[in-house]
N, C-alpha and C positions, 0 to 999 in steps of 0.2 A: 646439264641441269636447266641452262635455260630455255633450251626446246621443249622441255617437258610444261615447266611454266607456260610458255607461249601457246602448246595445244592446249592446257590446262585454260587459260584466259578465253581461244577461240573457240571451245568449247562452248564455256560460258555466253561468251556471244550468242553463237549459235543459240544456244535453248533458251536464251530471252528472248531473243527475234522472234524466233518459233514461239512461244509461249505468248509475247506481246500481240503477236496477227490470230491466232486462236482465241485470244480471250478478245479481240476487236472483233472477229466474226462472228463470233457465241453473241457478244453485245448486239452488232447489227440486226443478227438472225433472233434474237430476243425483240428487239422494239419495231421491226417488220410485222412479225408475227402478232403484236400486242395492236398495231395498228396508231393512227391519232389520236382516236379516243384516250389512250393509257400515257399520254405526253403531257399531259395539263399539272404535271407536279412541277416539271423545268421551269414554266410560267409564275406558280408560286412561289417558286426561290428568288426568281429576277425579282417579282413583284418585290419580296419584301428586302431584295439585298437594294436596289434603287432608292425604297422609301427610306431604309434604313440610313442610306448614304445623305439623301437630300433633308433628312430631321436633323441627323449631326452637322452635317456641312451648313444648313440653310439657317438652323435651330429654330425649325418648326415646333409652331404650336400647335398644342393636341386639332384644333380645327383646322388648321393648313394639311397636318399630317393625314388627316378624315381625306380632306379633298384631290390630296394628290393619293392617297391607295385608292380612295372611288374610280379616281383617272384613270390608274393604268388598271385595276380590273378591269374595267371598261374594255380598254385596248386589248389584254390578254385575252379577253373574249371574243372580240373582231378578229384577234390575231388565229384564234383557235377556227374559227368559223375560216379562214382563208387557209391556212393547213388541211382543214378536212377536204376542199373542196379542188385543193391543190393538189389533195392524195389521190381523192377519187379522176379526176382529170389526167392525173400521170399515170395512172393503172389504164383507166382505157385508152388511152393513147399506147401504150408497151403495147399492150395484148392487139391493139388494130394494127399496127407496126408488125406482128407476128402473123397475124394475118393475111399480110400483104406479101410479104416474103414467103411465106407457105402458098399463095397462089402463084407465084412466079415459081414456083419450081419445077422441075418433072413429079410427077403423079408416084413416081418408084423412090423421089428423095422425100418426099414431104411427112412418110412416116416417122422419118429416124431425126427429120427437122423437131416435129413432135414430140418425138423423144428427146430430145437434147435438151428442148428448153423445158419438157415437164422435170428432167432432173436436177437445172437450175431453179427453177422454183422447189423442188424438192428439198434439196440442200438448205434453203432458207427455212424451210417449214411451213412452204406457201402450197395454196392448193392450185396446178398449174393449169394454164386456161385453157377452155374445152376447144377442139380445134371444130366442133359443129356449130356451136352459139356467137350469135353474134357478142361481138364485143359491149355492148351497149346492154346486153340481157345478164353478163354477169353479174354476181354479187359478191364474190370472195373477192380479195385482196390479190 
């Protein structure tokens, strides 16, 4: 009886694991895909879970409270301007990295190099990078 328990539990395990790394992927492959642009709601949560904390904690007045949410928009704004420009600099940086290692190869491996990472970006639901353009002339993600 208690083996049956025991598979009964590792079962369990099991399809939560599995279940918890799939719906992490689905997540990733979701806000990949959306890109930075579609991240600026994270930024209104902090904004208003911080303000929320430093009114109570601080007992701001309605004018304190004006100047510290001006504040950190402010920031979440700066903050969103070095995201995007983080994103864009990390994408060509990969795809010149992919680059370089596709010209070090032999001529007979660099097809199937091609193919390997268009189907990592595939998976994601990225459009994978052209192995003729330079790095720098892309525009997708």
């Amino acid at each position: 009886m208690w083996i049956a328990a025991a598979a009964v539990f590792l079962l369990g395990v099991a399809a939560g694991g599995v279940g918890a790394v799939w719906l992490g992927a689905r997540a990733l492959r979701t806000r990949l895909q959306a890109g930075p642009e579609a991240w600026p709601a994270q930024s209104e949560r902090i904004i208003g879970r911080i303000q929320a904390d430093l009114t109570r904690a601080l007992a701001l007045t309605p004018e304190e409270t004006a100047r510290v949410e001006a504040i950190l928009r402010e920031s979440a704004g700066n903050r969103r301007a070095i995201r995007m420009r983080a994103f864009a600099q990390t994408r060509m940086e990969l795809r010149a990295a992919i680059r370089k290692i596709a010209a070090g190869l032999p001529p007979e491996k660099r097809d199937e190099f091609h193919r390997v990472f268009a189907r990592r970006y595939e998976r994601l639901g990225l459009q994978p990078p052209s192995p003729t353009l330079p790095a720098a002339d892309e525009t997708t993600p």
